[in-house]
VOZADREN-266547 format. One record per residue: chain; x, y, z of N, C-alpha, C in turn; residue number from 1. Coordinates in steps of 0.05 Angstrom, whole numbers, plus 32768, in hexadecimal, padded with zeros to 4 digits. Example, Ala and Ser with C-alpha at 12.3 -4.5 7.8 and 13.67 -1.06 7.14 Angstrom:
VOZADREN-266547
{tilum=A; n.X=8108; n.Y=7F8E; n.Z=809C; ca.X=80F6; ca.Y=7FA6; ca.Z=809C; c.X=8108; c.Y=7FBE; c.Z=809C; torza=1}
{tilum=A; n.X=8101; n.Y=7FD3; n.Z=808E; ca.X=8111; ca.Y=7FEB; ca.Z=808F; c.X=8102; c.Y=8001; c.Z=809D; torza=2}
This chain:
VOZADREN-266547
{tilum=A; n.X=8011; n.Y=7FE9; n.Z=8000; ca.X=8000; ca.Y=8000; ca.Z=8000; c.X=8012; c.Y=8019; c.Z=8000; torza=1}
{tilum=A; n.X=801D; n.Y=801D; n.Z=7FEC; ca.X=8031; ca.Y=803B; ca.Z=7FE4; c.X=8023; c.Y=8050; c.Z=7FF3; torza=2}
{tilum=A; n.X=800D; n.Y=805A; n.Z=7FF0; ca.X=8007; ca.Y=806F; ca.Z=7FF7; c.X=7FFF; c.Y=806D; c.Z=8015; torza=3}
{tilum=A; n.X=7FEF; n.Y=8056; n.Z=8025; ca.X=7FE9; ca.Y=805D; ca.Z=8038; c.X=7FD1; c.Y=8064; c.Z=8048; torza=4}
{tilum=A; n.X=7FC0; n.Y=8066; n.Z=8057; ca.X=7FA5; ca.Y=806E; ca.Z=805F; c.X=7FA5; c.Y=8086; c.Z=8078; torza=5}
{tilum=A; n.X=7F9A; n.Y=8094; n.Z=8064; ca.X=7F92; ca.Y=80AA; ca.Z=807D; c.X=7F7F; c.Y=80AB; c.Z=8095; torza=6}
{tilum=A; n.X=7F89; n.Y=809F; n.Z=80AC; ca.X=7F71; ca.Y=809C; ca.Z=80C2; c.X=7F70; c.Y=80AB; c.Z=80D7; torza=7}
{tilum=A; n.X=7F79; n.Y=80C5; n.Z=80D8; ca.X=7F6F; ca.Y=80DF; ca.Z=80DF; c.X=7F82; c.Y=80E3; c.Z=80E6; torza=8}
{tilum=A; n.X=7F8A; n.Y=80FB; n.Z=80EF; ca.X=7F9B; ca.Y=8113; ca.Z=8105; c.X=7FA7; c.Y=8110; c.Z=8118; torza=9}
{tilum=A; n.X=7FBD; n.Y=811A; n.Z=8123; ca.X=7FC5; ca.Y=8115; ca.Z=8134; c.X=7FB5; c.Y=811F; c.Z=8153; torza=10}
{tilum=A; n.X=7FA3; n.Y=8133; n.Z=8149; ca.X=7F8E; ca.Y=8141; ca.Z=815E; c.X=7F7A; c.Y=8127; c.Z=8168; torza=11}
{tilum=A; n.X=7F6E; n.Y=811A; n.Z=815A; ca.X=7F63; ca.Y=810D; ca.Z=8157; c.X=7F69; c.Y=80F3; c.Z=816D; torza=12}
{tilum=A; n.X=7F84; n.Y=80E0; n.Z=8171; ca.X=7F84; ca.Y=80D6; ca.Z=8181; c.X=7F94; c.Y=80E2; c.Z=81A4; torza=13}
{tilum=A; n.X=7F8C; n.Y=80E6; n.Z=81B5; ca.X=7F9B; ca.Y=80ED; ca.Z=81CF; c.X=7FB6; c.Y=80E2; c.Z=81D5; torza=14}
{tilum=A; n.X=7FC7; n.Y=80E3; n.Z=81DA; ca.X=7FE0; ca.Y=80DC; ca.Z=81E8; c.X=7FD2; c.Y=80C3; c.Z=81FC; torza=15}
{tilum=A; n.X=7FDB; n.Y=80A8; n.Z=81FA; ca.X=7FD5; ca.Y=8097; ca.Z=820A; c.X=7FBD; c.Y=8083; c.Z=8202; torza=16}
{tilum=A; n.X=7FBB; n.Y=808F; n.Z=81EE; ca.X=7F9C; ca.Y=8084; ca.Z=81E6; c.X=7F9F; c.Y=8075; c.Z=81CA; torza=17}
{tilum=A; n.X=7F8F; n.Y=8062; n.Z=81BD; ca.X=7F93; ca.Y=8056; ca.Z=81A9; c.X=7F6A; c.Y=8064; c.Z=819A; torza=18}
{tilum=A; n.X=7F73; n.Y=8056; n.Z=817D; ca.X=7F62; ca.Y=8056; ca.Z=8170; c.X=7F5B; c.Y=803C; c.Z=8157; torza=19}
{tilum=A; n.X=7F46; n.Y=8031; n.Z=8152; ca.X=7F37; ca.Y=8014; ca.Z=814B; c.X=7F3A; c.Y=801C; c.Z=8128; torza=20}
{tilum=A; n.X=7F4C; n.Y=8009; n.Z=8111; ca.X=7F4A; ca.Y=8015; ca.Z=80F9; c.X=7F38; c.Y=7FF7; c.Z=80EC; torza=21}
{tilum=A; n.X=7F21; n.Y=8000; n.Z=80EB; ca.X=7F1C; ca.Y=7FE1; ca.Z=80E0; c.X=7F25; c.Y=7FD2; c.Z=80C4; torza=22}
{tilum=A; n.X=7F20; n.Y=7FC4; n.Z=80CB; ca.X=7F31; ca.Y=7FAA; ca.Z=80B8; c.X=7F20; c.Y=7FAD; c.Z=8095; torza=23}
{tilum=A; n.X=7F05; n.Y=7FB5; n.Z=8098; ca.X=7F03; ca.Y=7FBE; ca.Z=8081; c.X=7F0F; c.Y=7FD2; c.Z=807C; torza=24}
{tilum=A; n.X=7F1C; n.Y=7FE5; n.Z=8080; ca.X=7F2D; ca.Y=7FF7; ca.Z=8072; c.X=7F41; c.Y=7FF1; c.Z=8075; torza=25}
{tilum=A; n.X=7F4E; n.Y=7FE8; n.Z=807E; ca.X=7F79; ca.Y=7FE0; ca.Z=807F; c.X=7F6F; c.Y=7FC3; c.Z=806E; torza=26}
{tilum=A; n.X=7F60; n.Y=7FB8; n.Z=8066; ca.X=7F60; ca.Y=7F9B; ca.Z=805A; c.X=7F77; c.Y=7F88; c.Z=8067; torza=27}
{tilum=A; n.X=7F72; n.Y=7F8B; n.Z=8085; ca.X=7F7E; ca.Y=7F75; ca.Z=808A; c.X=7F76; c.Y=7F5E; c.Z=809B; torza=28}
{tilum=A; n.X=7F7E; n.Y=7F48; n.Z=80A9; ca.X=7F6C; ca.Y=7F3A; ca.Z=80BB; c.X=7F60; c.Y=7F43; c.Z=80CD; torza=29}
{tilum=A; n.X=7F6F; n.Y=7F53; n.Z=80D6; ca.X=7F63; ca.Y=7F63; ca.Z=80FC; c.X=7F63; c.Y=7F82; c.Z=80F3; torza=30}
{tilum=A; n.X=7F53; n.Y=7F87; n.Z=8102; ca.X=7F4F; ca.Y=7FA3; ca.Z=810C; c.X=7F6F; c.Y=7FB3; c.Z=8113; torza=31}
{tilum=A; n.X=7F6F; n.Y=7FC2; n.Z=8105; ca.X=7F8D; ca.Y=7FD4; ca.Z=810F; c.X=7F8C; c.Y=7FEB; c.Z=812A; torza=32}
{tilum=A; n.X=7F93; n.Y=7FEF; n.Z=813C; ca.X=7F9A; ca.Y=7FFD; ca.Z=8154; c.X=7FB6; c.Y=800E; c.Z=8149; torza=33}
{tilum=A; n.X=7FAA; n.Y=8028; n.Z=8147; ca.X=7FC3; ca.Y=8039; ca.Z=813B; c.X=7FC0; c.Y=8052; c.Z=8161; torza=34}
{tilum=A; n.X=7FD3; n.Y=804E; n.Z=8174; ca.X=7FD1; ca.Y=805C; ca.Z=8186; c.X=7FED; c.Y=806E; c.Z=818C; torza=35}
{tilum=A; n.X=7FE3; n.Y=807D; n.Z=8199; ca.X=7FF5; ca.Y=8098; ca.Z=81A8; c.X=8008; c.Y=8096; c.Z=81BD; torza=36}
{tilum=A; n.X=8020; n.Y=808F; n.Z=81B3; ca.X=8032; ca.Y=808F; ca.Z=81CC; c.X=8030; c.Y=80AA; c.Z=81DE; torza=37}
{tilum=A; n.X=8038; n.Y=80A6; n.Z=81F5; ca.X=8039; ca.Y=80B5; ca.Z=820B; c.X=8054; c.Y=80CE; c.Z=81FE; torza=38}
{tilum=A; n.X=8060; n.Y=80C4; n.Z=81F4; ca.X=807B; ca.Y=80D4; ca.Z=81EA; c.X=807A; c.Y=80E2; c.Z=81CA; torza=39}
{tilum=A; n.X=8052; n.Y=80E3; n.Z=81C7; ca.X=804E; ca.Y=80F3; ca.Z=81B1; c.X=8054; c.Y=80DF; c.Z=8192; torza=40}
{tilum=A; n.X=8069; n.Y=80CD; n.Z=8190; ca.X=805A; ca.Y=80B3; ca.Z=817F; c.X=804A; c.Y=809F; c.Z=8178; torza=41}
{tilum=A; n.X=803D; n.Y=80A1; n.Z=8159; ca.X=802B; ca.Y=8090; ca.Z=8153; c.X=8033; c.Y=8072; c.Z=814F; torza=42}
{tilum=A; n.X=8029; n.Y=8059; n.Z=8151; ca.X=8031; ca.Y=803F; ca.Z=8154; c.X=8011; c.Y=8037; c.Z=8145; torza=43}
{tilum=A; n.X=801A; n.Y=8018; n.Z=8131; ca.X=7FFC; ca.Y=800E; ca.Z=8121; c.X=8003; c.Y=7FED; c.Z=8134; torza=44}
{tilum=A; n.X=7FF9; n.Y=7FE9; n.Z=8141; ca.X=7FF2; ca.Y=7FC3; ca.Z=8149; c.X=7FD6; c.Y=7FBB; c.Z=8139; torza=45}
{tilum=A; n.X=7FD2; n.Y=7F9F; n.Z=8137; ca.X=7FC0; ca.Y=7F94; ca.Z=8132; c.X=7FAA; c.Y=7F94; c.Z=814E; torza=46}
{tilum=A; n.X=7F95; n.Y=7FA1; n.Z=814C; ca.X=7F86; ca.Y=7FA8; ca.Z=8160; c.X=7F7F; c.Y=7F8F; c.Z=817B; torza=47}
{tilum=A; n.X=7F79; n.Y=7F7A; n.Z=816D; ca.X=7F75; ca.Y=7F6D; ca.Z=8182; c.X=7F8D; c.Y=7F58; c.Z=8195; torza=48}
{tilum=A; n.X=7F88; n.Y=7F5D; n.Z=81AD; ca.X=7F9D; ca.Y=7F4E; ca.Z=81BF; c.X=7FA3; c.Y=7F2D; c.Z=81B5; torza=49}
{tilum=A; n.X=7FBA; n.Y=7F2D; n.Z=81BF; ca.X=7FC0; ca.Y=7F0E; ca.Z=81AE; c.X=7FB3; c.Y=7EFC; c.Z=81CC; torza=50}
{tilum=A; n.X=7FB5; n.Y=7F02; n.Z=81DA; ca.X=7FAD; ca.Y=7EED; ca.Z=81F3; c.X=7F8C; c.Y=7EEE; c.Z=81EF; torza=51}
{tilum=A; n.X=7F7F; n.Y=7EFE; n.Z=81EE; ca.X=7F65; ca.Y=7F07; ca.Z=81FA; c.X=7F58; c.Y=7F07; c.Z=81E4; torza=52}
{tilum=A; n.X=7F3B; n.Y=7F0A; n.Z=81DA; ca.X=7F38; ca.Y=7F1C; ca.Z=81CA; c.X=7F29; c.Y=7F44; c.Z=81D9; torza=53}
{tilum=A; n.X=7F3E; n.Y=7F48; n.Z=81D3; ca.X=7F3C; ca.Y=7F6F; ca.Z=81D6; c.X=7F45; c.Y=7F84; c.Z=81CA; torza=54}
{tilum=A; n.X=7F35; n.Y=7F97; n.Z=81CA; ca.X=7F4A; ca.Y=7FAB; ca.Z=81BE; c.X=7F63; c.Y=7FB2; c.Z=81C9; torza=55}
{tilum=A; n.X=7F78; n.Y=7FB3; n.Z=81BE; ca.X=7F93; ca.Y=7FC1; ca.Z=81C4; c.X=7F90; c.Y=7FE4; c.Z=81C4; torza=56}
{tilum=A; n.X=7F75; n.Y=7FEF; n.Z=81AB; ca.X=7F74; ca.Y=800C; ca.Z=81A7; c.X=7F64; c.Y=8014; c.Z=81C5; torza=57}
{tilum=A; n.X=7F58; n.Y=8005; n.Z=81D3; ca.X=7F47; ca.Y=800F; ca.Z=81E7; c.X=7F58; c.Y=800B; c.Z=8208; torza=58}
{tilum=A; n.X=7F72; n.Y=7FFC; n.Z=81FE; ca.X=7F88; ca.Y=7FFF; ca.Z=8214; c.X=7F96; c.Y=800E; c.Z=821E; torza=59}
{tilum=A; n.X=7FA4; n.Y=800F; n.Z=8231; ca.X=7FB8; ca.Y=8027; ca.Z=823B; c.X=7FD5; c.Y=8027; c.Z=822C; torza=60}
{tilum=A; n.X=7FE0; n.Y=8040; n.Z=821D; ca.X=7FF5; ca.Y=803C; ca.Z=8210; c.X=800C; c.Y=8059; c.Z=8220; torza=61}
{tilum=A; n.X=801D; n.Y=8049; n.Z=8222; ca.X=8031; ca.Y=8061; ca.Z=8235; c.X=8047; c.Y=8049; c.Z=8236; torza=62}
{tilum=A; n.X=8064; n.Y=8063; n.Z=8227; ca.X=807D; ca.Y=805B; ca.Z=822C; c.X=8082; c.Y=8047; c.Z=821F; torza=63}
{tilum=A; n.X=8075; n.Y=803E; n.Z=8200; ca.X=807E; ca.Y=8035; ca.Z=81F7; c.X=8070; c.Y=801E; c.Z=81EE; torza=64}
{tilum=A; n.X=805E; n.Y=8012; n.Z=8205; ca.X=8048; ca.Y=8003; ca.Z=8207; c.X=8031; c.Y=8007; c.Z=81FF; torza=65}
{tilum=A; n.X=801F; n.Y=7FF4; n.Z=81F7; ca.X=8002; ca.Y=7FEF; ca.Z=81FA; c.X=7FFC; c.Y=7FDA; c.Z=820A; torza=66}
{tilum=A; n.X=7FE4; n.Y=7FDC; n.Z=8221; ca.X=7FDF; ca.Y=7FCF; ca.Z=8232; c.X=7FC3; c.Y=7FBE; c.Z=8236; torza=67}
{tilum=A; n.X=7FC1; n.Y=7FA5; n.Z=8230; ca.X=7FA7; ca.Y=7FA0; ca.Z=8223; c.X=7F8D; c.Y=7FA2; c.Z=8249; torza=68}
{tilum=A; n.X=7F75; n.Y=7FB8; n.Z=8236; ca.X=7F66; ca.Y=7FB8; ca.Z=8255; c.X=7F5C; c.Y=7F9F; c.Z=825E; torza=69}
{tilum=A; n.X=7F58; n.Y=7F88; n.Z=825A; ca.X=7F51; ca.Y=7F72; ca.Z=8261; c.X=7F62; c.Y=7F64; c.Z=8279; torza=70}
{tilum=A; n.X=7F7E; n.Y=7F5A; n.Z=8265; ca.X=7F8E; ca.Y=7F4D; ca.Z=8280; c.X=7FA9; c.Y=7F58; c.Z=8288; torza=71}
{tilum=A; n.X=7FA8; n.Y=7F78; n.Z=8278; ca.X=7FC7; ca.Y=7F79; ca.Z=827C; c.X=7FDA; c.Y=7F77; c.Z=826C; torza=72}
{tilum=A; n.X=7FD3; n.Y=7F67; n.Z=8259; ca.X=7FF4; ca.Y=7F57; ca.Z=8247; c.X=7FF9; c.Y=7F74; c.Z=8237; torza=73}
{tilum=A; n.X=8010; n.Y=7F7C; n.Z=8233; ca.X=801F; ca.Y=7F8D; ca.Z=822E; c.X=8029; c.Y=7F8C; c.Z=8215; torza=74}
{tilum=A; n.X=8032; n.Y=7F9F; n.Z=81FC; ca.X=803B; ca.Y=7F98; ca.Z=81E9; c.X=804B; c.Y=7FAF; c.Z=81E0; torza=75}
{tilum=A; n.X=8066; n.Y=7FAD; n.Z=81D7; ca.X=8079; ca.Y=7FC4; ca.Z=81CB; c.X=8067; c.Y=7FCA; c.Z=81AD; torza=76}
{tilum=A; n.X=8068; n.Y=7FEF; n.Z=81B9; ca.X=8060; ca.Y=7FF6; ca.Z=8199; c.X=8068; c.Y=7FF1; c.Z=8188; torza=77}
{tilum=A; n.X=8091; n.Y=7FEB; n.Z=8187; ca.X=8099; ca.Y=7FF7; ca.Z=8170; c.X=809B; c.Y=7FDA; c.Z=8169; torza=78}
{tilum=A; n.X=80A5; n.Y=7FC6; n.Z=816E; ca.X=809F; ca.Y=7FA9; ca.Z=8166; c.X=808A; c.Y=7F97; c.Z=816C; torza=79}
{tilum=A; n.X=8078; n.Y=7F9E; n.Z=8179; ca.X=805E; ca.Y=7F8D; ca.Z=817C; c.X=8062; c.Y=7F70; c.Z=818C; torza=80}
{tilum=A; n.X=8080; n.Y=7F76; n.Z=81A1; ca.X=808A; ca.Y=7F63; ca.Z=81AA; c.X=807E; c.Y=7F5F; c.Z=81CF; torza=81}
{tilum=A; n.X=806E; n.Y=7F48; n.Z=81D1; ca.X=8062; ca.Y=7F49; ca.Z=81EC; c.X=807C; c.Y=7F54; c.Z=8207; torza=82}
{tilum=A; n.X=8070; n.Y=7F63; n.Z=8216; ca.X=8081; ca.Y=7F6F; ca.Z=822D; c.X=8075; c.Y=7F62; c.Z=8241; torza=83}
{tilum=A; n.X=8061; n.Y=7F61; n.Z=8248; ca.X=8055; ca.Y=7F5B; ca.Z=825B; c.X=803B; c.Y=7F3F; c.Z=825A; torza=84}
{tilum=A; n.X=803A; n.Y=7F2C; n.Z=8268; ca.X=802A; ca.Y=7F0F; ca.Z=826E; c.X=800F; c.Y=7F25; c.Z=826F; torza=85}
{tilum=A; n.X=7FF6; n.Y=7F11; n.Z=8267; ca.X=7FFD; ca.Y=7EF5; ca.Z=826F; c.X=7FFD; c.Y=7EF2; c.Z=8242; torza=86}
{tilum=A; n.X=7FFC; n.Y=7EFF; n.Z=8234; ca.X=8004; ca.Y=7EF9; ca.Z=8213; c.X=801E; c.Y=7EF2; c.Z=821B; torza=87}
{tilum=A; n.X=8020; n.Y=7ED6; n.Z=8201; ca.X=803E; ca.Y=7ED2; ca.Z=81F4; c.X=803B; c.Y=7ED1; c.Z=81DD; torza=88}
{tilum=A; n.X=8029; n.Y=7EDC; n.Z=81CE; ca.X=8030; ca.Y=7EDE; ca.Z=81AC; c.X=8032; c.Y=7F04; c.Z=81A6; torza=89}
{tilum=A; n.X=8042; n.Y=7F05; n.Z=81A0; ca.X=8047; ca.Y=7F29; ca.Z=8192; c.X=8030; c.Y=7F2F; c.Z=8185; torza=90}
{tilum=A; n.X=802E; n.Y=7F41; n.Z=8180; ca.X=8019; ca.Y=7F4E; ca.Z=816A; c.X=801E; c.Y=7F5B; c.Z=8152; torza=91}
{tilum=A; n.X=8015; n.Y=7F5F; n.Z=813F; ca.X=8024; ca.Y=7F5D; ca.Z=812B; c.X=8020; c.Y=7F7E; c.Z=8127; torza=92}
{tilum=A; n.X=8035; n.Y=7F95; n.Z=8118; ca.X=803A; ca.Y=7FA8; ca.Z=8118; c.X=803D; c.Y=7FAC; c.Z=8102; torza=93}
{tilum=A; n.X=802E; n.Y=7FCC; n.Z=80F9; ca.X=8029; ca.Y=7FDB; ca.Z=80DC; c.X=8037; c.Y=7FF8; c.Z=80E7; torza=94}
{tilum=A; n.X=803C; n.Y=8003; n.Z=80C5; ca.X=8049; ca.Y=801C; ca.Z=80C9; c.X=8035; c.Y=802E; c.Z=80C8; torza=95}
{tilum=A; n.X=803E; n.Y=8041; n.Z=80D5; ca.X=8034; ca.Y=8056; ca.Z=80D6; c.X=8044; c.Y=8072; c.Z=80DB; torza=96}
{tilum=A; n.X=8037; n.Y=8084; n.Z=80CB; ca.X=8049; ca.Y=80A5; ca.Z=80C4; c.X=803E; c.Y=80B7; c.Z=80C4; torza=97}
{tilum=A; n.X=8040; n.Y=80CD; n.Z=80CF; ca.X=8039; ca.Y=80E7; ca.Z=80D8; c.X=8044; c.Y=8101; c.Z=80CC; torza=98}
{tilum=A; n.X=8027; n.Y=8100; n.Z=80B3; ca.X=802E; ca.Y=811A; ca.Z=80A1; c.X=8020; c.Y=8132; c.Z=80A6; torza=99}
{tilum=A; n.X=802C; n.Y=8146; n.Z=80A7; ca.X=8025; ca.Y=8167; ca.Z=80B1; c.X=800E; c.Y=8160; c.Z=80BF; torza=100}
{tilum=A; n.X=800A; n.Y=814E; n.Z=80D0; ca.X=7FF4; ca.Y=8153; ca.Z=80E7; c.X=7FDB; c.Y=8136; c.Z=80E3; torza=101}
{tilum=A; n.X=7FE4; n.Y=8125; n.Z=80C8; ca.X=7FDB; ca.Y=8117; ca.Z=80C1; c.X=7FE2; c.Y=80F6; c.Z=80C7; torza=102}
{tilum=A; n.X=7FD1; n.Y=80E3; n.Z=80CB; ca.X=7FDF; ca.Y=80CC; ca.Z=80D6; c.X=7FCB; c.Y=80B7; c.Z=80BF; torza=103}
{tilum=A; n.X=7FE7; n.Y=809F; n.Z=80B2; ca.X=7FE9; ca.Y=809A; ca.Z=80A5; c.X=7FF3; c.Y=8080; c.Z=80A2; torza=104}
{tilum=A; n.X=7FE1; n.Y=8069; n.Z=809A; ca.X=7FE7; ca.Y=804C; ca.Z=80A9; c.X=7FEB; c.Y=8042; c.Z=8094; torza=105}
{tilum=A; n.X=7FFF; n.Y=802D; n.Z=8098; ca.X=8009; ca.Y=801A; ca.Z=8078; c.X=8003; c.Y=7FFD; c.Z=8086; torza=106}
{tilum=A; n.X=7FEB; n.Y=7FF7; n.Z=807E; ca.X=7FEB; ca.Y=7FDB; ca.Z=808E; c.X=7FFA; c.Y=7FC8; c.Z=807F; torza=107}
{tilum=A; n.X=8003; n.Y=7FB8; n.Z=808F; ca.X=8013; ca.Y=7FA0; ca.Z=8089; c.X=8030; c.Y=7FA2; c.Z=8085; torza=108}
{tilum=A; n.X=803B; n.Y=7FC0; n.Z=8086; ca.X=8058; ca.Y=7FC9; ca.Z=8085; c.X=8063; c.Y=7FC7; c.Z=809E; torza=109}
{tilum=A; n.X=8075; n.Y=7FB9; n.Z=809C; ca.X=8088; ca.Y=7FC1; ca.Z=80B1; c.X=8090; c.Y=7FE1; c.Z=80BB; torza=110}
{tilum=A; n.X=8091; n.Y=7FE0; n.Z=80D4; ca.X=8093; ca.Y=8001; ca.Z=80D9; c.X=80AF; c.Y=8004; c.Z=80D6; torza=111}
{tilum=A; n.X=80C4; n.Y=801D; n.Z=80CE; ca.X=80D6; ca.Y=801E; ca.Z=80C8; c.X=80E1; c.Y=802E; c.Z=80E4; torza=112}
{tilum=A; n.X=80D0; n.Y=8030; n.Z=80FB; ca.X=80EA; ca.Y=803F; ca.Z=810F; c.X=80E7; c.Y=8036; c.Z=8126; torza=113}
């Protein structure tokens, strides 16, 4: 996907907070969770928790993390790599880029930072 999907603003999601991209628009299996690091970066996971089924966009994200509200299990934005039990499968991670105020998801790309 060269160009990319525009799923709103950076106004748009809060610092800490995620937002639900559904899977009819990224065409992919799951729902995408494109959320707001605490330190002002955007991060794309596949929305639902690998342990549970939950949203990851409706979890707590700070420092790096997203924290699923159900049990806890933890997951690195930038590799989608579990931090925290009770998940042991990663989640899988899309790019995402932030143009003049615009946020911009490449599902199924690897994120490049």
């Amino acid at each position: 996907m060269d160009d990319g999907i525009k799923v709103g603003t950076t106004g748009d999601i809060p610092e800490g907070e995620g937002r639900t991209i559904p899977k009819q628009l990224t065409g992919t299996d799951d729902d995408i969770a494109v959320l707001h690091d605490t330190d002002g970066t955007f991060w794309a996971l596949n929305d639902t928790c690998t342990h549970a089924d939950a949203s990851l966009a409706e979890g707590w994200v700070e420092n790096g993390c997203v924290e699923c509200p159900i049990h806890s299990s933890k997951f690195d934005l930038k590799t989608g790599k579990v931090t925290g039990f009770p998940a042991t499968k990663d989640a899988v991670c899309h790019r995402v880029e932030v143009r003049g105020g615009d946020i911009w998801l490449f599902p199924n790309e690897t994120p490049t930072s």
